[in-house]
Every structure is written in structure tokens, then in C-alpha cells.
N, CA, C and O atoms as CSV, one atom per row, in Angstrom:
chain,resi,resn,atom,element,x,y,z
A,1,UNK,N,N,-5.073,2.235,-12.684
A,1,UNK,CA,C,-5.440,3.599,-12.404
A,1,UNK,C,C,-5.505,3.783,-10.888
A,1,UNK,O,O,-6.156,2.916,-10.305
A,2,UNK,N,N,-4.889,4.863,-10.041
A,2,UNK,CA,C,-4.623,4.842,-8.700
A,2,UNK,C,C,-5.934,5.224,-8.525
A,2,UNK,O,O,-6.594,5.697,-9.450
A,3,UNK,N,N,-6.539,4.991,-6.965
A,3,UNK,CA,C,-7.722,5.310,-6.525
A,3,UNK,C,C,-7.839,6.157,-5.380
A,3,UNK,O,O,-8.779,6.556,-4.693
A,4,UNK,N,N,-6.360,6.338,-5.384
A,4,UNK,CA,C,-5.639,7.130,-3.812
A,4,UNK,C,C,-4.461,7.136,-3.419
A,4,UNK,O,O,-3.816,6.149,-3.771
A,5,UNK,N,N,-3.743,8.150,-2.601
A,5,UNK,CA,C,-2.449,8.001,-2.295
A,5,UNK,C,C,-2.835,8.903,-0.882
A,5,UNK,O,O,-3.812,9.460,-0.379
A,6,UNK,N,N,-1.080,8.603,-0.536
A,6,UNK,CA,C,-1.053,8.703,1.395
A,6,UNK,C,C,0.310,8.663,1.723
A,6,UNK,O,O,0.831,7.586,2.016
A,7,UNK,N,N,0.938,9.690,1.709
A,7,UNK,CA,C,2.063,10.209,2.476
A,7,UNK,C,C,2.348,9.397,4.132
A,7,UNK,O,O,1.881,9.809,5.194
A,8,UNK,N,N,3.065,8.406,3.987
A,8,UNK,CA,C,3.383,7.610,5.621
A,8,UNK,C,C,4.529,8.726,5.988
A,8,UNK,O,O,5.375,9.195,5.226
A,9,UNK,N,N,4.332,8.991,7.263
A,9,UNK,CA,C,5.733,9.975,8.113
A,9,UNK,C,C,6.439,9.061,8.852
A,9,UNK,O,O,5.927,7.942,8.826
A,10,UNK,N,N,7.490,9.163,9.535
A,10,UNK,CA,C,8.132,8.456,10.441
A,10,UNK,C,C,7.701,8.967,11.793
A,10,UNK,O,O,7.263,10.118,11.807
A,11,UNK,N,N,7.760,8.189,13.131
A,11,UNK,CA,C,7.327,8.913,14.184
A,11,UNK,C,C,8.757,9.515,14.709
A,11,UNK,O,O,9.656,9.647,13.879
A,12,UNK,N,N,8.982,9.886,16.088
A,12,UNK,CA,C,9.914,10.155,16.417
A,12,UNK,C,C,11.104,9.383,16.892
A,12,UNK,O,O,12.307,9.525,16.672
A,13,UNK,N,N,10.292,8.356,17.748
A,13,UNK,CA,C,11.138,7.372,18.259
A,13,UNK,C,C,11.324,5.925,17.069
A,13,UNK,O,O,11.277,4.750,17.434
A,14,UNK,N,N,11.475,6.256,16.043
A,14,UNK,CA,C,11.925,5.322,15.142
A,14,UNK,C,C,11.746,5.388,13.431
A,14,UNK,O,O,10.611,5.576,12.993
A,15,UNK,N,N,12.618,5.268,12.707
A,15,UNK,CA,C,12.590,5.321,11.249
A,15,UNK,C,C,11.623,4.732,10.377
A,15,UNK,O,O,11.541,5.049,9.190
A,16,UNK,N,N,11.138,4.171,10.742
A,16,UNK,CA,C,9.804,3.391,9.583
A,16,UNK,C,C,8.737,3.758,9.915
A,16,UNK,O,O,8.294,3.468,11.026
A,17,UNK,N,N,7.767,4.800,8.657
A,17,UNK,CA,C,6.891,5.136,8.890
A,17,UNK,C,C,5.758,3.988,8.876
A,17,UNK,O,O,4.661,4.496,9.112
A,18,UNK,N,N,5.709,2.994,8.731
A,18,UNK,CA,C,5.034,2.200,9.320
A,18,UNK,C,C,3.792,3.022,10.345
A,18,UNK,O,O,4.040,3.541,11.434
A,19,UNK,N,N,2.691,2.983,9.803
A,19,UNK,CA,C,1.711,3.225,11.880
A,19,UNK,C,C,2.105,2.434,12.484
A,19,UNK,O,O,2.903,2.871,13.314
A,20,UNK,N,N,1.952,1.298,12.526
A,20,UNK,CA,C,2.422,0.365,13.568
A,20,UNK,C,C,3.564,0.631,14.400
A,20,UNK,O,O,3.899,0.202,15.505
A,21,UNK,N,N,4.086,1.461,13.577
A,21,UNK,CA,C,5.051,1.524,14.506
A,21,UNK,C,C,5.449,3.133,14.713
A,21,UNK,O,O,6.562,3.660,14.688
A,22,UNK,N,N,4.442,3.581,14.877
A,22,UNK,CA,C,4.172,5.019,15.481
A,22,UNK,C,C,4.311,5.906,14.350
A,22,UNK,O,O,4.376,7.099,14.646
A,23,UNK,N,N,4.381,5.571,12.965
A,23,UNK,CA,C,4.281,6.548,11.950
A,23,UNK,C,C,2.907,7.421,11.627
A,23,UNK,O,O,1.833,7.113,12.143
A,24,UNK,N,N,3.032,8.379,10.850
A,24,UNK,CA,C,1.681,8.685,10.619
A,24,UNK,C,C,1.467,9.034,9.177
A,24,UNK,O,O,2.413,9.176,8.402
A,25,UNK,N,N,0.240,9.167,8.835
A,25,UNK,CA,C,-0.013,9.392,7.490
A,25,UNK,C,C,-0.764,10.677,7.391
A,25,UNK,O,O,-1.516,11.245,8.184
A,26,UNK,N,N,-0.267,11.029,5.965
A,26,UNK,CA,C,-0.627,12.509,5.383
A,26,UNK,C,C,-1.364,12.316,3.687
A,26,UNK,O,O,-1.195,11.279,3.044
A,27,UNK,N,N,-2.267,13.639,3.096
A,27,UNK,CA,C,-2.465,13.919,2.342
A,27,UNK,C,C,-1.042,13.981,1.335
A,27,UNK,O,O,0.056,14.380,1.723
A,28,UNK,N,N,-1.303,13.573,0.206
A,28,UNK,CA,C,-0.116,12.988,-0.616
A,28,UNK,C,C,-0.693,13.296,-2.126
A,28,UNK,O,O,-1.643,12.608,-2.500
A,29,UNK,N,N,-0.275,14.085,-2.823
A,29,UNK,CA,C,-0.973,14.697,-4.421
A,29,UNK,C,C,0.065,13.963,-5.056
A,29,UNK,O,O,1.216,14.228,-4.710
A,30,UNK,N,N,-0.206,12.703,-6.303
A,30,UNK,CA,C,0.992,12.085,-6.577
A,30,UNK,C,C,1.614,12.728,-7.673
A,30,UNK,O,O,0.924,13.467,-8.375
A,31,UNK,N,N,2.958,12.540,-7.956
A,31,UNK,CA,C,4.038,13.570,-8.678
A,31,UNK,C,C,3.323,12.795,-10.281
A,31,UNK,O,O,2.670,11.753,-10.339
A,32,UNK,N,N,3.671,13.601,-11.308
A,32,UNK,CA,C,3.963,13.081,-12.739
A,32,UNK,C,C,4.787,11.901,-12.861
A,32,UNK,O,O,4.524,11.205,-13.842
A,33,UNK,N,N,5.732,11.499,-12.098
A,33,UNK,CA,C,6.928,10.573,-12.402
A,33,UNK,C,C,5.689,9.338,-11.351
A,33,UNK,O,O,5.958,8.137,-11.393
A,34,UNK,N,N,4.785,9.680,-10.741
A,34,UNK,CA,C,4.307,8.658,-9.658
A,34,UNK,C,C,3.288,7.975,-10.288
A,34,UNK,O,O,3.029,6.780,-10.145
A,35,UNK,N,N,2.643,8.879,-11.086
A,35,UNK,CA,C,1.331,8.419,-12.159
A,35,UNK,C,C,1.979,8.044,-13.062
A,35,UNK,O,O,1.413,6.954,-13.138
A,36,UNK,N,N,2.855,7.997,-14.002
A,36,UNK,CA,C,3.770,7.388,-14.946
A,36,UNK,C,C,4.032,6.420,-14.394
A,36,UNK,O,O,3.575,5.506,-15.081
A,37,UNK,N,N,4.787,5.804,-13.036
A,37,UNK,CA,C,5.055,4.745,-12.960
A,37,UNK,C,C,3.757,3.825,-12.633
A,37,UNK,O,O,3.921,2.612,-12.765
A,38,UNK,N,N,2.452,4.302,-12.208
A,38,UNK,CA,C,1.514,3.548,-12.256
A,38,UNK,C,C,0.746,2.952,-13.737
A,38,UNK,O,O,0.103,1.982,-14.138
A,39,UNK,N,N,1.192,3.993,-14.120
A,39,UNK,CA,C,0.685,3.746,-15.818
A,39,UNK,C,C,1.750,2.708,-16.959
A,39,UNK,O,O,1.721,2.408,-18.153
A,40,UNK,N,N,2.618,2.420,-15.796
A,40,UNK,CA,C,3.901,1.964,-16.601
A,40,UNK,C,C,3.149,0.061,-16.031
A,40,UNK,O,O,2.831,-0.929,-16.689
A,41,UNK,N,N,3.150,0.358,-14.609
A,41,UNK,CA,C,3.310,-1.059,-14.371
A,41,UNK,C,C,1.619,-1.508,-14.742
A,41,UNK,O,O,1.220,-2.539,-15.284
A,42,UNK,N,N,1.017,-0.608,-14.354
A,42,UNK,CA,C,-0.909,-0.896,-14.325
A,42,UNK,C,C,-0.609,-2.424,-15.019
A,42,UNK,O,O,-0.297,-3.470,-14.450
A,43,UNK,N,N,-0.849,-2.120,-16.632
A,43,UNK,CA,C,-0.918,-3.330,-17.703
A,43,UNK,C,C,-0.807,-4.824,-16.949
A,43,UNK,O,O,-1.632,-5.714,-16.744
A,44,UNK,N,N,0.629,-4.661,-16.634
A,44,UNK,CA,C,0.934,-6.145,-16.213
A,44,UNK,C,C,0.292,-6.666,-14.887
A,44,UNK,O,O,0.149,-7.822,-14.488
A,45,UNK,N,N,-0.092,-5.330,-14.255
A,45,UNK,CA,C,-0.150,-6.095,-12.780
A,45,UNK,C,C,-2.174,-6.710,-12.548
A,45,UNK,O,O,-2.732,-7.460,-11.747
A,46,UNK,N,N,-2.582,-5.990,-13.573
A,46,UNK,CA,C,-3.815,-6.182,-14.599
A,46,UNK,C,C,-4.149,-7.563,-15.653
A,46,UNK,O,O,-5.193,-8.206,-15.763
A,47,UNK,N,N,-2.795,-7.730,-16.376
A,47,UNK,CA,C,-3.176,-8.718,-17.194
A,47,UNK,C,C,-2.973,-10.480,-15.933
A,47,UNK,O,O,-3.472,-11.600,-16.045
A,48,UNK,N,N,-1.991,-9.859,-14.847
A,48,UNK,CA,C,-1.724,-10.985,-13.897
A,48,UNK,C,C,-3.425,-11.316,-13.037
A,48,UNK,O,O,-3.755,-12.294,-12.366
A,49,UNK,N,N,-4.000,-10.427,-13.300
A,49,UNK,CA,C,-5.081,-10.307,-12.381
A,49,UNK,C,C,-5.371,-9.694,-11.324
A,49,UNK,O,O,-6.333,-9.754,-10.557
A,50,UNK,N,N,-4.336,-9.026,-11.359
A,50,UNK,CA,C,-3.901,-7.764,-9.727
A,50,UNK,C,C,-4.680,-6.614,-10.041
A,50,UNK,O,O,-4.257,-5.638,-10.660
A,51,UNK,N,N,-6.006,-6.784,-9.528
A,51,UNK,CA,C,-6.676,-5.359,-10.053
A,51,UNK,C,C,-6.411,-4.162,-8.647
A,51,UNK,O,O,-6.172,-2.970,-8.839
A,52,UNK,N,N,-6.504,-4.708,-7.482
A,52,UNK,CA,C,-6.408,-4.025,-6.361
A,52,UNK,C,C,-5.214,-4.251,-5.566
A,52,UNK,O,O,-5.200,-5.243,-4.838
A,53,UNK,N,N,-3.971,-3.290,-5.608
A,53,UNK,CA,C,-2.670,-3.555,-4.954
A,53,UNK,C,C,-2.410,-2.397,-4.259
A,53,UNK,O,O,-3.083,-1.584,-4.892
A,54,UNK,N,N,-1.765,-1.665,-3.191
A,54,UNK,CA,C,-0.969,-1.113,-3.232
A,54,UNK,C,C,0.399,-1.305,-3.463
A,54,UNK,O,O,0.990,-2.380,-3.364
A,55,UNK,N,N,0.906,-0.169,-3.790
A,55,UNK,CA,C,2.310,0.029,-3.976
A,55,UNK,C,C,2.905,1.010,-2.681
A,55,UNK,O,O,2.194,1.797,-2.057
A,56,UNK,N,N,4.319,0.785,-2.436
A,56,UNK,CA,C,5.317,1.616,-2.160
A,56,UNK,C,C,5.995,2.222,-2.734
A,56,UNK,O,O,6.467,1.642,-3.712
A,57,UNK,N,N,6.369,3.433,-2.545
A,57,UNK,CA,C,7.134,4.464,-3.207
A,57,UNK,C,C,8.299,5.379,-2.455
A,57,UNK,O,O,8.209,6.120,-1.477
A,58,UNK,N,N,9.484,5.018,-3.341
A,58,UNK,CA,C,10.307,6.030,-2.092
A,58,UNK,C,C,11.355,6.552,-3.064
A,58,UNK,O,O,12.046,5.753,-3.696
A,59,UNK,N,N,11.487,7.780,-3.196
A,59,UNK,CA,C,12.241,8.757,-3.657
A,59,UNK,C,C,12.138,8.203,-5.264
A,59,UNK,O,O,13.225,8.002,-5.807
A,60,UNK,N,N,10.912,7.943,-6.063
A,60,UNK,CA,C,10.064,7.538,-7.166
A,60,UNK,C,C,10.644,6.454,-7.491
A,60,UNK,O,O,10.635,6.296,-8.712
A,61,UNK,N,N,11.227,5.506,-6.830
A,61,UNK,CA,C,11.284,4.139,-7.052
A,61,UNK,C,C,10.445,3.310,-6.185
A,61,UNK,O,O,10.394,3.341,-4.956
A,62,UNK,N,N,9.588,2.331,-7.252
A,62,UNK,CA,C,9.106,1.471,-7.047
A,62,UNK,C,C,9.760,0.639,-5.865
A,62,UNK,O,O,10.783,0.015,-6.145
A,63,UNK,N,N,9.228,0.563,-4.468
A,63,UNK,CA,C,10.147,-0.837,-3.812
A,63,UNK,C,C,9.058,-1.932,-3.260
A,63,UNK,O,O,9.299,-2.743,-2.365
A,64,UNK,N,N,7.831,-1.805,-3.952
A,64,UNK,CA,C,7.123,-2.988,-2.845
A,64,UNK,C,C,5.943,-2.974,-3.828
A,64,UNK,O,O,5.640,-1.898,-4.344
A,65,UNK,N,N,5.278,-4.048,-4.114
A,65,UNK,CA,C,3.630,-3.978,-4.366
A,65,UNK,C,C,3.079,-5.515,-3.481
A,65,UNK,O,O,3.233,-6.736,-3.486
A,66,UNK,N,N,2.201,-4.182,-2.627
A,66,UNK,CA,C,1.421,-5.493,-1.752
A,66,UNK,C,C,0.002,-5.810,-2.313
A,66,UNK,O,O,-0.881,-5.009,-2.619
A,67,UNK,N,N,-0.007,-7.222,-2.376
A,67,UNK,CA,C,-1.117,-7.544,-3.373
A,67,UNK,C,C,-1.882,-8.303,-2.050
A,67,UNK,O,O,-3.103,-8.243,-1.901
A,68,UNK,N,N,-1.270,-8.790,-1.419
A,68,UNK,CA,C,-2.290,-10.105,0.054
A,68,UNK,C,C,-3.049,-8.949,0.977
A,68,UNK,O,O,-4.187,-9.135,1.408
A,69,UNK,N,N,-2.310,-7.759,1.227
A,69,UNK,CA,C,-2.982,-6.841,2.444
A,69,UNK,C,C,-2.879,-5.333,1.578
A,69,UNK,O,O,-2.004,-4.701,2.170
A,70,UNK,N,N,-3.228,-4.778,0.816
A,70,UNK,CA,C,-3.133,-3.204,0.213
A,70,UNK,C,C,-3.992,-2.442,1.613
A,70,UNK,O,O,-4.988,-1.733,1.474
A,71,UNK,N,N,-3.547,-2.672,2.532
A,71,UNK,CA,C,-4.538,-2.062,3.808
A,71,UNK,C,C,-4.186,-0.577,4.019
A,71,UNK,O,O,-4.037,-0.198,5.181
A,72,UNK,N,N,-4.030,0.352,2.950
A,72,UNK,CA,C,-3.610,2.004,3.050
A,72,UNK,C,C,-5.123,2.408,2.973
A,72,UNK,O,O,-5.436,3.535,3.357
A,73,UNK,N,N,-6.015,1.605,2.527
A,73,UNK,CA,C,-7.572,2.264,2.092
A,73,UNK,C,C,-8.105,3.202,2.777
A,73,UNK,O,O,-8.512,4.327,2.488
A,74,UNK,N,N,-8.026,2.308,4.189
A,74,UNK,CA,C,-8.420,2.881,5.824
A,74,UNK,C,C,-7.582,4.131,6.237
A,74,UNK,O,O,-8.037,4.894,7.089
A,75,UNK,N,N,-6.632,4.312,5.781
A,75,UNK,CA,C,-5.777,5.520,6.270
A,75,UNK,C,C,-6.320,6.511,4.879
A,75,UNK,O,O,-6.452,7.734,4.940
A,76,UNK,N,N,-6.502,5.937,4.044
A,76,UNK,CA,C,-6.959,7.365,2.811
A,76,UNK,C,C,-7.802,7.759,3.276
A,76,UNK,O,O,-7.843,8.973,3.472
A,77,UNK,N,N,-9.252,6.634,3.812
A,77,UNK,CA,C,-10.290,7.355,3.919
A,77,UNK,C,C,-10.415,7.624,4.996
A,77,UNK,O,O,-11.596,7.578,5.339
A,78,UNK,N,N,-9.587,7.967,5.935
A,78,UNK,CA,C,-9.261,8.471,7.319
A,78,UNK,C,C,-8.839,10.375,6.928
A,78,UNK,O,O,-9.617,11.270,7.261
A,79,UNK,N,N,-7.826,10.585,6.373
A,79,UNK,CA,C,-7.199,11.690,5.827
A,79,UNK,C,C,-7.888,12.604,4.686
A,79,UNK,O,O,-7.790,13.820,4.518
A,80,UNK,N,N,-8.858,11.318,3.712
A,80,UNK,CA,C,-9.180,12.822,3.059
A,80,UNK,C,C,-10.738,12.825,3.251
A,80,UNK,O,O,-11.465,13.494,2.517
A,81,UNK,N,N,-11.315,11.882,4.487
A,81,UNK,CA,C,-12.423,11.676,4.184
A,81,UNK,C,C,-13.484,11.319,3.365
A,81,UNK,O,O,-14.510,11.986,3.236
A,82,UNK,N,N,-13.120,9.752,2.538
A,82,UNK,CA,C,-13.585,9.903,1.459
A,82,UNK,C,C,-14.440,7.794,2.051
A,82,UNK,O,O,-14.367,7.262,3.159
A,83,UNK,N,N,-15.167,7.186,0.635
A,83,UNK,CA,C,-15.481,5.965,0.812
A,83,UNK,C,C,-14.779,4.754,-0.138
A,83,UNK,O,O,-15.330,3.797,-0.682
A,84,UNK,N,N,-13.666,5.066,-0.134
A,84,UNK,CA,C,-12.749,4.063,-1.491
A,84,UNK,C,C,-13.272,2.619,-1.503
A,84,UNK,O,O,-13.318,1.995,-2.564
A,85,UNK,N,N,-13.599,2.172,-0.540
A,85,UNK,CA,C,-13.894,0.648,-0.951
A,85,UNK,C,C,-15.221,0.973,-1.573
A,85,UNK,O,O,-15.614,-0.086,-2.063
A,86,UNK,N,N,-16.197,2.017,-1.819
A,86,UNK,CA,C,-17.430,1.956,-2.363
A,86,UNK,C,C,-16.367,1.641,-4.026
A,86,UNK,O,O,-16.384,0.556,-4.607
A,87,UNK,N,N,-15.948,2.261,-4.268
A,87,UNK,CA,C,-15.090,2.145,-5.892
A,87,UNK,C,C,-14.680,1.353,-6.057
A,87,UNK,O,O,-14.696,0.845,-7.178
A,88,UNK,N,N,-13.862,0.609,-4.638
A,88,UNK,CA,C,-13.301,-0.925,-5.020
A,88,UNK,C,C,-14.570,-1.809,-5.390
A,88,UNK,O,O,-14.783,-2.239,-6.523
A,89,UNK,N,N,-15.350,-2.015,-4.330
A,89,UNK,CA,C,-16.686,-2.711,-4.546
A,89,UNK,C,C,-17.647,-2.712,-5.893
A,89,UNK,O,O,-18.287,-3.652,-6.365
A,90,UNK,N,N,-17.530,-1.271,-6.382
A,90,UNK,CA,C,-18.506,-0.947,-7.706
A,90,UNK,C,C,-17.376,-1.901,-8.643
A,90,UNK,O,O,-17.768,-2.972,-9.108
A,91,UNK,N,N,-16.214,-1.516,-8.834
A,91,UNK,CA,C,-15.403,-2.152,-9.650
A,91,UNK,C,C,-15.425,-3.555,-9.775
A,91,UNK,O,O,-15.752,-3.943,-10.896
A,92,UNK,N,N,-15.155,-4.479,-8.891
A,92,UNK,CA,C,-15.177,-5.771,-8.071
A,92,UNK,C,C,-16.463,-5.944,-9.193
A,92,UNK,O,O,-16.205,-6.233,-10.361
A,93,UNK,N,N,-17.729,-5.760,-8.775
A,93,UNK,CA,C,-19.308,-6.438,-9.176
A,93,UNK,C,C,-19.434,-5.732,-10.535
A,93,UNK,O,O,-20.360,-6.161,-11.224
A,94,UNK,N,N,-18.435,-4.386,-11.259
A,94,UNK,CA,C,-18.586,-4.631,-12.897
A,94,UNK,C,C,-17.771,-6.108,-13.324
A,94,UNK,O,O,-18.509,-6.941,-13.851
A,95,UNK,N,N,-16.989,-6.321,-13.227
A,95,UNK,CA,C,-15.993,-7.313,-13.117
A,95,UNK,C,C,-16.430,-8.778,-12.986
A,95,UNK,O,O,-16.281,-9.687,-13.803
A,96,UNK,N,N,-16.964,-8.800,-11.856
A,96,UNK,CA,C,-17.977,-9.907,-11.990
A,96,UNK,C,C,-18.827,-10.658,-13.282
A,96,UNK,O,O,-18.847,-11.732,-13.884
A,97,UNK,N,N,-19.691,-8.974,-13.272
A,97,UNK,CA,C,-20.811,-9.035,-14.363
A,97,UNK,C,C,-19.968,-9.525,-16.108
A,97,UNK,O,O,-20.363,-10.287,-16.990
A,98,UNK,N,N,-19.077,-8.922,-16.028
A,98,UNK,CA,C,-18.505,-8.851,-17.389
A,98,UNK,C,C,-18.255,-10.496,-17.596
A,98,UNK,O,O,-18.663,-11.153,-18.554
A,99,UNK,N,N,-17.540,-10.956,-16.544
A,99,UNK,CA,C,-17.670,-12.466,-16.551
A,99,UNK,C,C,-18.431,-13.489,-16.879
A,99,UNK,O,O,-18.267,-14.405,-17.686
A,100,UNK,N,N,-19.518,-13.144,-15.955
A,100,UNK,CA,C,-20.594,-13.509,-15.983
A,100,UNK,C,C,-21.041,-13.611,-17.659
A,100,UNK,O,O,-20.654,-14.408,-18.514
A,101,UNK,N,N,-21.831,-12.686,-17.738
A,101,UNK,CA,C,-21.671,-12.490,-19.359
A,101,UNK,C,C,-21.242,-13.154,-20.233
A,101,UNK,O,O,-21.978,-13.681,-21.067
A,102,UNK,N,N,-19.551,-13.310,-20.230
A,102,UNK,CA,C,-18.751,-14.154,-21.060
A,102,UNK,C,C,-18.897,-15.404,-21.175
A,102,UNK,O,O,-18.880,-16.053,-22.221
A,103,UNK,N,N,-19.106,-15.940,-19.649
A,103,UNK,CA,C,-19.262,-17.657,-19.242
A,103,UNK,C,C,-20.762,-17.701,-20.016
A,103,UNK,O,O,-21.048,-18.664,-20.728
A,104,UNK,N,N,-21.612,-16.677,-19.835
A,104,UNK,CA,C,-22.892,-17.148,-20.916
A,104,UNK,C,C,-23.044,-17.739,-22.015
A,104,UNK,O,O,-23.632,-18.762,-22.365
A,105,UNK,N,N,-21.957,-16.353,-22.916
A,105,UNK,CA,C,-21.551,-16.654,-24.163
A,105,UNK,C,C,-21.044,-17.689,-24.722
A,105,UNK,O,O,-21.274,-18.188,-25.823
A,106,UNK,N,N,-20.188,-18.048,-23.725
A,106,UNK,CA,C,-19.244,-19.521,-24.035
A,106,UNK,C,C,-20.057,-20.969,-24.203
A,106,UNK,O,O,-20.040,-21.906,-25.001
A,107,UNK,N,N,-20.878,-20.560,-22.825
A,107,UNK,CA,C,-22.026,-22.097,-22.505
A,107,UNK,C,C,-23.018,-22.066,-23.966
A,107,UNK,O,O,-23.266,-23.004,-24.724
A,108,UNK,N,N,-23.541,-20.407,-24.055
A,108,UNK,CA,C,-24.347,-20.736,-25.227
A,108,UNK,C,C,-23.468,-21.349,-26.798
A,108,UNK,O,O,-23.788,-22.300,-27.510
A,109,UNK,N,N,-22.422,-20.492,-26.929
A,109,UNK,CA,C,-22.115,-20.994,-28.317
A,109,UNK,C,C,-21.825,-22.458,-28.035
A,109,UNK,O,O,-22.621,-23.166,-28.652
A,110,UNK,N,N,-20.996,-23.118,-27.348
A,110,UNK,CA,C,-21.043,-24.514,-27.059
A,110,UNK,C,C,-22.098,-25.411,-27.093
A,110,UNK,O,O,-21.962,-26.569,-27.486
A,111,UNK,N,N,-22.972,-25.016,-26.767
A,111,UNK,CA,C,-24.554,-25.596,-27.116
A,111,UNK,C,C,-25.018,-25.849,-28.793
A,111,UNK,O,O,-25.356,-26.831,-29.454
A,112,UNK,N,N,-24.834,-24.429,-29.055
A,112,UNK,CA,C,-25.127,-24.451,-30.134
A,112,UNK,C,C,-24.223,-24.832,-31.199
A,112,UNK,O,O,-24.461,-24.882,-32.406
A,113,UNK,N,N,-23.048,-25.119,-30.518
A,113,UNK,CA,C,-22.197,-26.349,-31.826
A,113,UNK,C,C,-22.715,-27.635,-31.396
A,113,UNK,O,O,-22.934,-28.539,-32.202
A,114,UNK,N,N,-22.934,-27.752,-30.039
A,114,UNK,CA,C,-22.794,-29.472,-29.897
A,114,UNK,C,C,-24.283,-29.782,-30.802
A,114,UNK,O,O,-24.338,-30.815,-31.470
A,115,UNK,N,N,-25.282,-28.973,-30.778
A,115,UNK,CA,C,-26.415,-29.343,-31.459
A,115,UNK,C,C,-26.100,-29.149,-32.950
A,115,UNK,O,O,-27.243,-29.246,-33.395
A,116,UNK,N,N,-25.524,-28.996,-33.736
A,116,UNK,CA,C,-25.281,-28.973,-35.237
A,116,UNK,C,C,-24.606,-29.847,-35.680
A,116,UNK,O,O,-24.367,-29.892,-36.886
């Protein structure tokens, strides 16, 4: 499920909107075909364990998912003024907990076979 999107521009003196390399970023409302393809790949990139990625998008093809640096966060919450890592973070420590939890379950029923 996307948590944000961000229109990169190109600067003048060069083609890759990259910031780094003088691009800039914009408010970005994602298309039907953009949420479909997130809803297409979500599953897998989920069941791999990829809960937090960005993606690239260019003319609605998929060309990139960065999973080591998704560093667009800082430019969302630059543009629409918002706190996205509070959502990454809440998410992150349900995630945790749910674990947590499970490894309980596991240690306890294991107990309670080895004692029977």
C-alpha cells in the first residue's frame, strides 16, 4: 500500500531528474494504472519481506524498486508537508509486536509438548 508519491523534474542543465543532480520534486496524485501496479507487485515484494521500498515509475512502467535507500520520504515530507516515517515507524513496531507474539506462541507450545 503506497504511503506517498513525488513527481522528480529534470533541472535545466541536464536530463535526470535526480536532485542530485539539480532535479526537483513535485506534488504527484498517483494515476489508476500507478495504484494497480502497486497492488499488482505489493504481494510479492511483501511475502519477500520488502515492506518499505520505493519504486520508480516512468511513462507507467515499472523501471526500478529501491529496497537499500527508498530515500524519496524526505522529499514527500518536504512537498506536502507531512511526517511519513511516523507511519513507517508505527508500522515497523506493529510488526515487531506481531512477531513477538508468535515467537511466544511457538516457545510456549514447544514447552508444552516437550513436557507431555
Amino acid at each position: 500500500m503506497p504511503i506517498g508519491a513525488m513527481r522528480r523534474i529534470p533541472g535545466d542543465k541536464d536530463h535526470r531528474s535526480n536532485v542530485s543532480a539539480g532535479g526537483t520534486v513535485a506534488k504527484h496524485k498517483m494515476t489508476a494504472q500507478e495504484k494497480l501496479l502497486c497492488k499488482k507487485i505489493g504481494p510479492k515484494l511483501v511475502k519477500d519481506g520488502l515492506y518499505f521500498v520505493g519504486i520508480d515509475v516512468i511513462g507507467g512502467k515499472l523501471v526500478e524498486v529501491n529496497v537499500m535507500s527508498p530515500g524519496g520520504i524526505t522529499y514527500i515530507n518536504r512537498v506536502y508537508k507531512v511526517k511519513l516515517q511516523e507511519k513507517v515507524v508505527d508500522f515497523l513496531e506493529s510488526k515487531n509486536l506481531e512477531r513477538n507474539a508468535a515467537f511466544r506462541r511457538k516457545t510456549d507450545l514447544r514447552k508444552i509438548v516437550d513436557e507431555a
